[in-house]
Backbone as CSV, one residue per row, in Angstrom:
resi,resn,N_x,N_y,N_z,CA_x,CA_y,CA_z,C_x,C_y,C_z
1,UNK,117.500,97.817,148.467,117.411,96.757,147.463,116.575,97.193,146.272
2,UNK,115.314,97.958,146.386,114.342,97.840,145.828,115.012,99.344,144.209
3,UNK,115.818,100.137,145.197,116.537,101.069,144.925,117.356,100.610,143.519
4,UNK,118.137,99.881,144.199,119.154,99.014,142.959,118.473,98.504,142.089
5,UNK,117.308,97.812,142.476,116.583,97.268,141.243,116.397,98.252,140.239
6,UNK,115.507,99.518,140.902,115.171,100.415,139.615,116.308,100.929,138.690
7,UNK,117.226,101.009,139.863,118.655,101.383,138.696,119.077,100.513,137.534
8,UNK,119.071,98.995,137.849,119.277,98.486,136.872,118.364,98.339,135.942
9,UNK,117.125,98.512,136.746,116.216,98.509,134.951,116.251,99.596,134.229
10,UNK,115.889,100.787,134.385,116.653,101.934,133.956,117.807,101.658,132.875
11,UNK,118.895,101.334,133.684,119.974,100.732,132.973,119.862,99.870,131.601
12,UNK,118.788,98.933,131.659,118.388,98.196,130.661,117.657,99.190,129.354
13,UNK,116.462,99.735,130.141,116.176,100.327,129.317,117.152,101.591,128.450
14,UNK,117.423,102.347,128.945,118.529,102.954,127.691,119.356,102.168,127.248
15,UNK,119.732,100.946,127.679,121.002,100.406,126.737,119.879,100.011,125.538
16,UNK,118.673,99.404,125.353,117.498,99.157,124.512,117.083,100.365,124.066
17,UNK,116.838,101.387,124.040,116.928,103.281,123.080,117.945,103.276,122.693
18,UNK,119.285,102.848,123.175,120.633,102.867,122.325,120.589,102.106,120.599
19,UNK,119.843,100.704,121.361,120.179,99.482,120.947,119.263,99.967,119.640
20,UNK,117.801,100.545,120.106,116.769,100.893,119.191,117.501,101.818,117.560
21,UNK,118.665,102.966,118.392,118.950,103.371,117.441,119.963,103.106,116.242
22,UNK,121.175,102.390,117.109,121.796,101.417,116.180,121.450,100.820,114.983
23,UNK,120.038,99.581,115.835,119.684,98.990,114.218,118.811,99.655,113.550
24,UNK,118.048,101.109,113.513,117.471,101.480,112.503,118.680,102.335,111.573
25,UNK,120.013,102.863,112.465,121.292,103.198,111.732,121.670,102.250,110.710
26,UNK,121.863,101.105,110.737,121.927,100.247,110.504,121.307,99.388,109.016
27,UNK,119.723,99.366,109.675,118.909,99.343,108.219,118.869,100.090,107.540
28,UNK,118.853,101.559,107.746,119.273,102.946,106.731,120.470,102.498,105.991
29,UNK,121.309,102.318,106.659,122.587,102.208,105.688,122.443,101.085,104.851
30,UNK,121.910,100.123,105.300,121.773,98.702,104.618,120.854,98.579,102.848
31,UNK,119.897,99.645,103.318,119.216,100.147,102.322,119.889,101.123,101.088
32,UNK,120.380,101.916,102.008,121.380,103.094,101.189,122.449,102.335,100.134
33,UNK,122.799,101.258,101.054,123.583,100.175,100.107,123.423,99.673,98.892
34,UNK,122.227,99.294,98.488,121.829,98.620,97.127,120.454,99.901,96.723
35,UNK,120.777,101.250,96.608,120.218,101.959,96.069,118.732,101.714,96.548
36,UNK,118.264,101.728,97.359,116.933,101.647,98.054,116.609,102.865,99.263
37,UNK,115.504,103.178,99.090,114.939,104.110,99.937,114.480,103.795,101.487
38,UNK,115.366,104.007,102.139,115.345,103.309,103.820,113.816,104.026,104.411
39,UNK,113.310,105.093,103.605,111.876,105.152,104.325,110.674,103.142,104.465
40,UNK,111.898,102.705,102.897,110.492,101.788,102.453,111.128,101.016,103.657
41,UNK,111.392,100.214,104.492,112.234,99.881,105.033,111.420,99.815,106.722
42,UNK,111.151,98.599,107.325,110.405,98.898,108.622,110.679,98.071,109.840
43,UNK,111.365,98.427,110.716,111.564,97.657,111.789,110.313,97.530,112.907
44,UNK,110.524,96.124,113.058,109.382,95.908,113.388,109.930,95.521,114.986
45,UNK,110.200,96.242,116.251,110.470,95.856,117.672,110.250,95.109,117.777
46,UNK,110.422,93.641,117.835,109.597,92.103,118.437,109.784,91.993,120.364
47,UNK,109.008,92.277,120.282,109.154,92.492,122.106,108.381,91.430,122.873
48,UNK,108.099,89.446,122.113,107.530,89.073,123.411,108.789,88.260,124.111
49,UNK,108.119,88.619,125.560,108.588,88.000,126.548,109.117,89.435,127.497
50,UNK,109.052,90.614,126.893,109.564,91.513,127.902,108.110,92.334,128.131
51,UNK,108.585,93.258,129.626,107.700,93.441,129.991,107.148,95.117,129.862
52,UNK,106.216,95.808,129.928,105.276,96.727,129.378,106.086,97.996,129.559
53,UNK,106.998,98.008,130.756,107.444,98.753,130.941,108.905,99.240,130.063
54,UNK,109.423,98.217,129.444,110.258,98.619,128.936,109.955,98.884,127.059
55,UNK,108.966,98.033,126.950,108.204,98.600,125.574,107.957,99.969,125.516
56,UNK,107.285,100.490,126.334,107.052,101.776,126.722,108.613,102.688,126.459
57,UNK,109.416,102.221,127.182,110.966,103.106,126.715,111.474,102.972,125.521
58,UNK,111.015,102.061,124.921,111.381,102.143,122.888,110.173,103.079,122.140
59,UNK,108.803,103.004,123.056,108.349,103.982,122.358,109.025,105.454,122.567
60,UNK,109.180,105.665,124.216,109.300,107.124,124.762,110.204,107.415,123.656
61,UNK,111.463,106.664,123.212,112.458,106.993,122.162,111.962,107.024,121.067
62,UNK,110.335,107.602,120.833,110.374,107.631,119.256,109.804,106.568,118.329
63,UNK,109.168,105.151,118.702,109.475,104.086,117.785,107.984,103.720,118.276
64,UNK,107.456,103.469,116.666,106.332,103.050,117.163,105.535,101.883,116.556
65,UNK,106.676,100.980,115.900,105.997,99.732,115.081,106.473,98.762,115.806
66,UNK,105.821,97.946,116.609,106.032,96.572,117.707,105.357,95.479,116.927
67,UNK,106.137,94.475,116.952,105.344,92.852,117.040,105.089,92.201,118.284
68,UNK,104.518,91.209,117.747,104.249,90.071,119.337,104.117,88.714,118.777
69,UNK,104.188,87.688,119.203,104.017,86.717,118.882,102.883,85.516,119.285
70,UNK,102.732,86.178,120.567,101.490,85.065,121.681,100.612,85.692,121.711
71,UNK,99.480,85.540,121.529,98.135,86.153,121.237,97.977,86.469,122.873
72,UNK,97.721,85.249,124.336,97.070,86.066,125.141,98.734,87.031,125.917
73,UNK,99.928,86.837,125.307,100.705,87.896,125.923,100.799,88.879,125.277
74,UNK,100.006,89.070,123.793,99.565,90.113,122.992,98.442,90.877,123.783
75,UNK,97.559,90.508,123.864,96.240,90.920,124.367,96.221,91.552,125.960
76,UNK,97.642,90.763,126.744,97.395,91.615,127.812,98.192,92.899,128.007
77,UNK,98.901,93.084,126.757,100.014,93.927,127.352,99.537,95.288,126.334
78,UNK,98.777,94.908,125.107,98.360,96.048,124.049,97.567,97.248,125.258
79,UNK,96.687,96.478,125.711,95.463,97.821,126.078,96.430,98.731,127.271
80,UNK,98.056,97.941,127.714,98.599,99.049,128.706,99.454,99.678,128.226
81,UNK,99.236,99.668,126.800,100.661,100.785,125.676,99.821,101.758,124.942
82,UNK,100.157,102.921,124.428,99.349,103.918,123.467,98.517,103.225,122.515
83,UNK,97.661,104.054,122.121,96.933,103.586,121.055,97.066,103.940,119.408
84,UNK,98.150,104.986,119.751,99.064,105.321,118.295,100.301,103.678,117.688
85,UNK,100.473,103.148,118.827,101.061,102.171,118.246,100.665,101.213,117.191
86,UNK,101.645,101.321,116.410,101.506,100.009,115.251,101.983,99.036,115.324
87,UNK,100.537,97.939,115.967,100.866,96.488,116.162,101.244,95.780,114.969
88,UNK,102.136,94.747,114.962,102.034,93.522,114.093,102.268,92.139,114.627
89,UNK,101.397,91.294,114.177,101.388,89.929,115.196,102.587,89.219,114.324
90,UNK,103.459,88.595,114.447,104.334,87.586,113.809,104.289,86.348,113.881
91,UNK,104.157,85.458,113.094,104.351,84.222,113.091,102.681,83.348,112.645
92,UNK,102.938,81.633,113.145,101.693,81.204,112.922,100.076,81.758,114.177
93,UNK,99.259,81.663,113.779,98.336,82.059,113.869,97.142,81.190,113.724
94,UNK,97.051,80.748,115.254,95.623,79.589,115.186,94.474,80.246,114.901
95,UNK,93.288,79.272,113.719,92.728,79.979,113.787,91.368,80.272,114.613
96,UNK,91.293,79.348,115.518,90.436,79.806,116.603,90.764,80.780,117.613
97,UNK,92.360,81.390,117.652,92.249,82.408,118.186,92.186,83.705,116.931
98,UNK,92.055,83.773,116.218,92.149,85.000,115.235,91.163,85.709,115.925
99,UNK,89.618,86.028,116.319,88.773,87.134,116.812,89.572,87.400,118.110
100,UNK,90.017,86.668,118.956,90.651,86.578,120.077,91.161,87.957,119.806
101,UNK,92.514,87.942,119.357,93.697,88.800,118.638,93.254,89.911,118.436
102,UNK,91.861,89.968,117.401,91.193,91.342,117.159,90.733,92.047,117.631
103,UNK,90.011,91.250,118.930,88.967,92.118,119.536,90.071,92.658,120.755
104,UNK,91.019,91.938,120.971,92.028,92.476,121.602,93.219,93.254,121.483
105,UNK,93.105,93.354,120.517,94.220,94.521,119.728,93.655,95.182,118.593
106,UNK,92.717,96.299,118.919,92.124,97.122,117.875,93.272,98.274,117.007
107,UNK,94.297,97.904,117.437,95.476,99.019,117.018,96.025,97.997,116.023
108,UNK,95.610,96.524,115.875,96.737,95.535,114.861,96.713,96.217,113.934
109,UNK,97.679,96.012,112.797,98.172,96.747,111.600,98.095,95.717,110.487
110,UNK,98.859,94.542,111.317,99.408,93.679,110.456,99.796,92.194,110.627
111,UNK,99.318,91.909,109.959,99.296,89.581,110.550,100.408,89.503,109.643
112,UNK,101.679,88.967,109.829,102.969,88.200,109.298,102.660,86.217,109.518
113,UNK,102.186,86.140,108.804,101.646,84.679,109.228,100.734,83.870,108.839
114,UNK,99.826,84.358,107.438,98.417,83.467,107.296,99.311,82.341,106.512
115,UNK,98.644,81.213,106.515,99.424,80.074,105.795,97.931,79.152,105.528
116,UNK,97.901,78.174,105.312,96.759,77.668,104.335,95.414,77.075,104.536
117,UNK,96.144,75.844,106.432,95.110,75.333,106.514,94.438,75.472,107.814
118,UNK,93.328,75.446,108.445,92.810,75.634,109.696,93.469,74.826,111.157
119,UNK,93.947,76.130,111.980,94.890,75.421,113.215,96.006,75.159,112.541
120,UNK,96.039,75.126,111.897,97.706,74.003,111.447,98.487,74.488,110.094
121,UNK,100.060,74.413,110.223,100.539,74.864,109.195,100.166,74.236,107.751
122,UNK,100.131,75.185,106.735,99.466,74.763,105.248,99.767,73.164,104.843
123,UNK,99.012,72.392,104.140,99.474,70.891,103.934,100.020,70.920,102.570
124,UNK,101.220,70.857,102.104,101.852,70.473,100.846,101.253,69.323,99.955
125,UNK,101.228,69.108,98.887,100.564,68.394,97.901,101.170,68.574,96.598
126,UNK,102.181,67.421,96.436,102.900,67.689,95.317,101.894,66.733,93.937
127,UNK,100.575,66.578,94.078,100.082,65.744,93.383,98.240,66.256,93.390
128,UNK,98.084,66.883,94.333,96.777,67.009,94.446,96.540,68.631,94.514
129,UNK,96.653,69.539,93.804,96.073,70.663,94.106,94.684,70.806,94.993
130,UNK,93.576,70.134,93.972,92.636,70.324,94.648,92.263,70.513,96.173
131,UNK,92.921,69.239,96.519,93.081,69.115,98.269,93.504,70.909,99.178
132,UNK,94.793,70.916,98.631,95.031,72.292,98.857,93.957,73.522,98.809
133,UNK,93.243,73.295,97.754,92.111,74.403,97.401,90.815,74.610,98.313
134,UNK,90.562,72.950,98.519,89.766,72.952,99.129,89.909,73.173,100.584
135,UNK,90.905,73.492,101.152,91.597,73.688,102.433,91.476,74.935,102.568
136,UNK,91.481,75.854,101.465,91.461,77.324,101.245,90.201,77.973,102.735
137,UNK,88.966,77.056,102.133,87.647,77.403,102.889,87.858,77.454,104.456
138,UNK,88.683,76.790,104.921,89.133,76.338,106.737,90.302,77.227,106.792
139,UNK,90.931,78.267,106.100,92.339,78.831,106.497,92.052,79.913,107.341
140,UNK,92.976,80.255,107.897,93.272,80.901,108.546,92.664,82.540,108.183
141,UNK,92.926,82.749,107.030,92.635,84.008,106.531,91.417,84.221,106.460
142,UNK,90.513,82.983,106.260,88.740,83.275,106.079,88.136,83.424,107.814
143,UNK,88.725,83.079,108.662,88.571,83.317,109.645,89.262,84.788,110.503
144,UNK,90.155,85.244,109.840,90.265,86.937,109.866,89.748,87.652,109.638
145,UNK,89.057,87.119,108.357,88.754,87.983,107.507,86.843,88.133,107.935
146,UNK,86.590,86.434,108.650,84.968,86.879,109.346,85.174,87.690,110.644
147,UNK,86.188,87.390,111.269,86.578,88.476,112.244,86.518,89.990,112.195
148,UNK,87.277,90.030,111.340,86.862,91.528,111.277,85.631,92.141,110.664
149,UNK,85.225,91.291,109.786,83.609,91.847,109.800,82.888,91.378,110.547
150,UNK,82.994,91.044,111.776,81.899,90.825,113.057,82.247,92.005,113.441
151,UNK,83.931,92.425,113.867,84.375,93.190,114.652,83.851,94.738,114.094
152,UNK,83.583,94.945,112.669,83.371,96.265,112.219,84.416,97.241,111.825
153,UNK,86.064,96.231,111.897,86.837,97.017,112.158,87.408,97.701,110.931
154,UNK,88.336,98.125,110.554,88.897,98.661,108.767,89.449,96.999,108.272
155,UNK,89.762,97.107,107.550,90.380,95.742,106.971,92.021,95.779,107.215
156,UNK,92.143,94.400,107.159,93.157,93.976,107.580,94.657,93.979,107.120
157,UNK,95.626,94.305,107.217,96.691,93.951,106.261,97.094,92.870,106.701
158,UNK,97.202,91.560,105.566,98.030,90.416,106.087,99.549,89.857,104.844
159,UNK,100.190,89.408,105.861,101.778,88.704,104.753,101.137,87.152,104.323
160,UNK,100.990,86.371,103.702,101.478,85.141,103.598,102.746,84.442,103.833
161,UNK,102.841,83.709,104.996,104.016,82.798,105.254,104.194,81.697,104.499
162,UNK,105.287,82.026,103.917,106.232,80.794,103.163,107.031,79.523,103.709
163,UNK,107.229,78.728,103.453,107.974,78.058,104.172,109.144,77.769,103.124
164,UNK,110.348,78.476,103.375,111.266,78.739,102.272,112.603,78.157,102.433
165,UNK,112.329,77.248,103.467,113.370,75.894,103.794,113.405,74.858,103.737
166,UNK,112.146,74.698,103.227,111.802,73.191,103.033,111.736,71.932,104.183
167,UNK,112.000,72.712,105.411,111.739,71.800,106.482,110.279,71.371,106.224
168,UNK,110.438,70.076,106.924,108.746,69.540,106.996,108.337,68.353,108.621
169,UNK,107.388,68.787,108.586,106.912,67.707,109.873,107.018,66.541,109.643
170,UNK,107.146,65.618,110.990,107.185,64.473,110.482,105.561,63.980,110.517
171,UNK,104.805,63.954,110.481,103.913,63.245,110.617,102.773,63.158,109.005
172,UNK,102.452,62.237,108.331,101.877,62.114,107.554,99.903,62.912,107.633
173,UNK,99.723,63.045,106.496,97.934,63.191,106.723,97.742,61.558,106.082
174,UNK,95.947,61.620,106.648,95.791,60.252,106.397,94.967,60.462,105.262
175,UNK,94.496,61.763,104.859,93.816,61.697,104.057,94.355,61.349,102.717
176,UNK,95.771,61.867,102.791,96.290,62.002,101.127,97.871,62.029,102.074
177,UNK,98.307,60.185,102.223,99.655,59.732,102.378,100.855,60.433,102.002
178,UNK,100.565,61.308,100.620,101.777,61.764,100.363,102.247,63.195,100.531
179,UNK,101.027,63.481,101.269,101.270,64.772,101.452,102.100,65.118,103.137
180,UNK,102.650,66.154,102.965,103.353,66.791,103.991,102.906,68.207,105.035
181,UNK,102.963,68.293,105.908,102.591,69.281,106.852,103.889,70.169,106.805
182,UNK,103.864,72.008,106.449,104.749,72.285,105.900,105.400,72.660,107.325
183,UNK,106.463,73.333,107.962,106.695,73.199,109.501,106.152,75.049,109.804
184,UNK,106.399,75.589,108.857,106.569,77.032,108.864,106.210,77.532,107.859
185,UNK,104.698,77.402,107.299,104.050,78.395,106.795,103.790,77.478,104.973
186,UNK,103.313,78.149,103.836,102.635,77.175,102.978,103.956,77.169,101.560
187,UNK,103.918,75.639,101.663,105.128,75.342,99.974,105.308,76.356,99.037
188,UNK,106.108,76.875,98.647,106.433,78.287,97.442,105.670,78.002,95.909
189,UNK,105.531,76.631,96.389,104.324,76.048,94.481,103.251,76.966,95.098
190,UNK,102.452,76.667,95.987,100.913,76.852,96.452,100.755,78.383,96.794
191,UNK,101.808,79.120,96.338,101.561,80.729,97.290,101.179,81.045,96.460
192,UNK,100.753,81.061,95.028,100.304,82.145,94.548,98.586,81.668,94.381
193,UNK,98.234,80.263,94.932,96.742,80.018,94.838,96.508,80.738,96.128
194,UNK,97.013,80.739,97.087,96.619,81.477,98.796,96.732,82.674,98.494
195,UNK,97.758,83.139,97.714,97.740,84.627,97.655,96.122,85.318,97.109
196,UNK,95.852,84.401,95.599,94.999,85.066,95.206,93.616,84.893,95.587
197,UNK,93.454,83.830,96.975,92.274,83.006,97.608,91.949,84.446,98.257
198,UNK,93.147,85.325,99.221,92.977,86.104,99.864,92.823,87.440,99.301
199,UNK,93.639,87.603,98.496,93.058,89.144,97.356,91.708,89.008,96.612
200,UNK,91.265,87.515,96.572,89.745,88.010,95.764,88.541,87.248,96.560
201,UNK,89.175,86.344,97.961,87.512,85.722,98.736,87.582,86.373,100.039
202,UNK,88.755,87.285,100.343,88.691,87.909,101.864,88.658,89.302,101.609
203,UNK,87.290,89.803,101.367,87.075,91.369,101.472,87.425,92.140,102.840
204,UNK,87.621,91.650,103.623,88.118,92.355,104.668,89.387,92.301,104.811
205,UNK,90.338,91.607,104.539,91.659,91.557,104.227,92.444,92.287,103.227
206,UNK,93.597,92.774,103.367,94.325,93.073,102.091,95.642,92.634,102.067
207,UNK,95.960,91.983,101.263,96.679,90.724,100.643,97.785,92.041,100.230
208,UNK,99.256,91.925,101.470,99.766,93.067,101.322,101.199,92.439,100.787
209,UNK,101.696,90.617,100.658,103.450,90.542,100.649,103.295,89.367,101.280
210,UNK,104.664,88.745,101.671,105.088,87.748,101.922,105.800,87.908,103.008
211,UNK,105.980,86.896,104.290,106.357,86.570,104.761,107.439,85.385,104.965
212,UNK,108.772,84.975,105.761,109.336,84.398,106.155,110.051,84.046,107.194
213,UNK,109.976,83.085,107.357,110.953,82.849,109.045,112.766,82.345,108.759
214,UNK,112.445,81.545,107.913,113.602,80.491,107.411,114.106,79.429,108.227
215,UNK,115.463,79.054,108.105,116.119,78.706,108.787,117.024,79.207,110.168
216,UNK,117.055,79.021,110.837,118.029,79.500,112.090,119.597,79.434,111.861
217,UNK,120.083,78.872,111.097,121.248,78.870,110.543,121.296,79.706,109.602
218,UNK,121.924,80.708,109.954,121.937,81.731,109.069,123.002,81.864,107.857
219,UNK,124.072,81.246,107.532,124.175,80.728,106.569,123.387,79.956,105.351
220,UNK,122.335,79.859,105.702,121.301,79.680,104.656,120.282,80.325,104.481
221,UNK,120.251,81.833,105.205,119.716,82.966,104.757,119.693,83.602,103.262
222,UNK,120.780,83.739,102.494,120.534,84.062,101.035,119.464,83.126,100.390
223,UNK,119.147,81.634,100.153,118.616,80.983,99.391,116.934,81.234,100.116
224,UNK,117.117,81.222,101.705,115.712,81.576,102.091,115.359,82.835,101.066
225,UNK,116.080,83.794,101.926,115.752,85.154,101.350,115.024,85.715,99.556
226,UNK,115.919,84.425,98.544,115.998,84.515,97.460,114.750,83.556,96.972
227,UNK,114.226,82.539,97.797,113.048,82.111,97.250,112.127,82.882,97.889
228,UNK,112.305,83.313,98.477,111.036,84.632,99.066,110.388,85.625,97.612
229,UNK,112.006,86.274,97.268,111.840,86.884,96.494,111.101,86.274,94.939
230,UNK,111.647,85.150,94.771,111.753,84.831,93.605,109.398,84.478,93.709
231,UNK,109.503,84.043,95.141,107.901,84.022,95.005,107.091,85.314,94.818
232,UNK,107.550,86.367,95.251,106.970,87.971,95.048,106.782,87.681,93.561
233,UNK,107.915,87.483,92.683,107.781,87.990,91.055,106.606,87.040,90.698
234,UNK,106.467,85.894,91.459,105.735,84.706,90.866,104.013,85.801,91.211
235,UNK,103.978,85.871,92.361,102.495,86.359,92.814,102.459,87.620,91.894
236,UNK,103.495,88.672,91.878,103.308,89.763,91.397,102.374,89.505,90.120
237,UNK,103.027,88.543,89.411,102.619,88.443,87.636,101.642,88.050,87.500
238,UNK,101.175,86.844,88.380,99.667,86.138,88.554,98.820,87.306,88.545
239,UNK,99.111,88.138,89.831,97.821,88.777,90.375,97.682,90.219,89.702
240,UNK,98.847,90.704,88.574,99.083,91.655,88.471,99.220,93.153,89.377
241,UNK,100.246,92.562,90.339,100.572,93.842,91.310,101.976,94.292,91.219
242,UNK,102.357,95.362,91.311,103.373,95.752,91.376,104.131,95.880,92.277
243,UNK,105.658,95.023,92.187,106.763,94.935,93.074,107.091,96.215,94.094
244,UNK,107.048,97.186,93.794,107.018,98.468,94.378,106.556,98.606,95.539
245,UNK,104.841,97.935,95.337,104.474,98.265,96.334,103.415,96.742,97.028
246,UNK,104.730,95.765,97.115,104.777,94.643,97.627,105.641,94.538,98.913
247,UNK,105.135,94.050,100.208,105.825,93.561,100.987,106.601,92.441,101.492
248,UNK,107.675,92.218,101.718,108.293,91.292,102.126,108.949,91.535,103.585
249,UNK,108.461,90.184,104.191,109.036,90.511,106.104,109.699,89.262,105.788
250,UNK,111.372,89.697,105.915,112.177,88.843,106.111,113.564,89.600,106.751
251,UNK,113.969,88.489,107.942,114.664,88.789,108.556,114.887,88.954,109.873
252,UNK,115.783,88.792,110.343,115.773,88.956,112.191,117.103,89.468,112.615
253,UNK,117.224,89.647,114.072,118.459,89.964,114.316,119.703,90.024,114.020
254,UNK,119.868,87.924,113.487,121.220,88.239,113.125,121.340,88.475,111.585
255,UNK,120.451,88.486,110.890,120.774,88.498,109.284,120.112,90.025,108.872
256,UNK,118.972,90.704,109.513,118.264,91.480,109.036,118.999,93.049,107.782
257,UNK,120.296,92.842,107.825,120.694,94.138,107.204,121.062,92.870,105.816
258,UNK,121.331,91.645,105.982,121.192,90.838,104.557,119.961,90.772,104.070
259,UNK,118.556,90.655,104.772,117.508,90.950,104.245,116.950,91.911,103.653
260,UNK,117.264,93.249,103.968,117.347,94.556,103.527,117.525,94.790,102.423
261,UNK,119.033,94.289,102.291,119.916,94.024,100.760,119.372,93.543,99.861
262,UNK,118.391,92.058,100.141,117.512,91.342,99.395,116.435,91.713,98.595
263,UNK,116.354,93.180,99.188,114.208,93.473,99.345,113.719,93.626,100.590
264,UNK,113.733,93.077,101.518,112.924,93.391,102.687,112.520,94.240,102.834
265,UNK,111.288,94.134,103.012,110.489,96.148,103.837,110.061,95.688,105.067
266,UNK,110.296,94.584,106.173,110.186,94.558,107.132,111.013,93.449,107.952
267,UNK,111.976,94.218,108.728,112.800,93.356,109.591,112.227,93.463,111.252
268,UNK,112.511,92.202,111.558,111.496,91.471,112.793,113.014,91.128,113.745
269,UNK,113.036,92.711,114.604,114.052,92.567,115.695,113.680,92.327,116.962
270,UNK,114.101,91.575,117.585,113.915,91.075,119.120,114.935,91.399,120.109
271,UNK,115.972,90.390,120.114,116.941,90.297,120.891,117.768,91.445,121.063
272,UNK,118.274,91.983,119.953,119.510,92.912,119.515,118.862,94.244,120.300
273,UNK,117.328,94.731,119.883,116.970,95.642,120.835,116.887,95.297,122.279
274,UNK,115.795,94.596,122.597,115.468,94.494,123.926,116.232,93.075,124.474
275,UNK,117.345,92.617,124.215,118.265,91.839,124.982,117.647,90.159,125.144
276,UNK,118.397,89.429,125.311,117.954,87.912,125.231,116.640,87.660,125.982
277,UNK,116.056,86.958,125.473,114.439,86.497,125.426,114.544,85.765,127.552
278,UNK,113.576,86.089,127.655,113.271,85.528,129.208,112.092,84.902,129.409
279,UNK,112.652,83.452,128.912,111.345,82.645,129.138,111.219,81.937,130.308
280,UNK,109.620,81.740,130.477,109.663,81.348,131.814,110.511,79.803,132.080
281,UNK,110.867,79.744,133.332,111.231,78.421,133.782,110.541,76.829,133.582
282,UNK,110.836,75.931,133.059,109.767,75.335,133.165,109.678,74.177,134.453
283,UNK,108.763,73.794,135.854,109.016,73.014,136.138,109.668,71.833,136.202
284,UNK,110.597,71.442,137.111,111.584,70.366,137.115,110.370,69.394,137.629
């Protein structure tokens, strides 16, 4: 029995080194497509929910930029992989676990995820900047950014998450009725005050690009994709940085060679490599 098992994982794993090489075939060409340099270009393995051992067989093949998404299934699985690996955490990011994250993954590279306000996705304010500003002090990023100077560590690279669908929570703040809780990361008005909160009050940070998740309907991937972009030119001009050498993480499995096309310098693959997600069961 125990026999068969190893065969089939085995089995798994090279069809995932196959799978690994496909989509970086893939993003090369995608790049090659609209006259872009597939070095700039970075797949990022999203591997949670699988287990150490088969991470390990996308590295043995060569590959060494992984995401994660759950801080303590981040933290337990980093210290049993190389230490050449280049972590990147994806997504939102509480910020009472941010030292968590650090002190547990001294290999992180890269946060895809700061957004505006403390614990909780950025609060929209189509009327009150200030509110927003003053939210700046509780974000997420000032708490990275004391993190890593407790920790001693180099500074940080982080994306700002957009929320470039305009979904929104339902639930009101009480402080200011008209404001909205954004679902996935901070309103495309407010990115270029977060952007520049983090390029000039988080010295331990470096304020590297933008992030996105979008929609799951991927038919409405171009307009995500395109207010992504259209926010790069916005931050670029504010902060005076150059597009060149700006990041954008947009994209996933099923759209990621349309993101490419867009701009992207970092596509966030999961499934397509390491095969449908295995979450746990949940009690009946």
């Amino acid at each position: 029995m125990w026999s068969r098992l190893a065969m089939a994982a085995r089995a798994v794993e090279s069809t995932a080194a196959a799978a690994l090489r496909s989509v970086i075939r893939r993003a090369h060409k995608a790049a090659e497509n609209v006259g872009r340099d597939p070095e700039r270009v970075r797949v990022v393995a999203v591997s949670k929910t699988k287990p150490v051992s088969l991470i390990r067989q996308i590295y043995d093949a060569g590959h060494r930029c992984f995401g994660e998404n759950y801080v303590q299934e981040f933290i337990d699985k980093a210290p049993q992989l190389p230490e050449d690996i280049e972590w990147h955490f994806v997504g939102h990011l509480q910020s009472n676990k941010a030292k968590t994250l650090l002190a547990g993954v001294p290999n992180l590279a890269m946060v895809h995820g700061v957004d505006g306000e403390k614990g909780r996705s950025a609060i929209l304010c189509s009327n009150d900047d200030r509110y927003v500003a003053s939210n700046m002090n509780n974000s997420v990023a000032n708490h990275l950014d004391r993190a890593v100077s407790s920790l001693g560590r180099h500074p940080l690279k982080v994306l700002v998450q957009v929320n470039t669908s305009g979904e929104a929570c339902e639930y009101i703040t009480t402080e200011l009725p008209s404001c909205k809780c954004a679902k996935s990361g901070i309103e495309p008005s407010s990115v270029v005050e977060l952007a520049r909160h983090v390029k000039m009050q988080c010295p331990n940070l470096v304020f590297s690009g933008l992030m996105t998740i979008g929609m799951p309907d991927y038919t409405s991937t171009p307009e995500n994709f395109r207010t992504l972009s259209n926010c790069r030119a916005d931050v670029c001009k504010a902060l005076g940085m150059s597009e060149d050498e700006f990041e954008l993480s947009m994209g996933m499995s099923g759209d990621f060679e349309q993101a490419i096309e867009m701009g992207s310098t970092n596509v966030r693959v999961g499934s397509t490599i390491f095969g449908p997600r295995e979450y746990p069961k949940k009690p009946t």
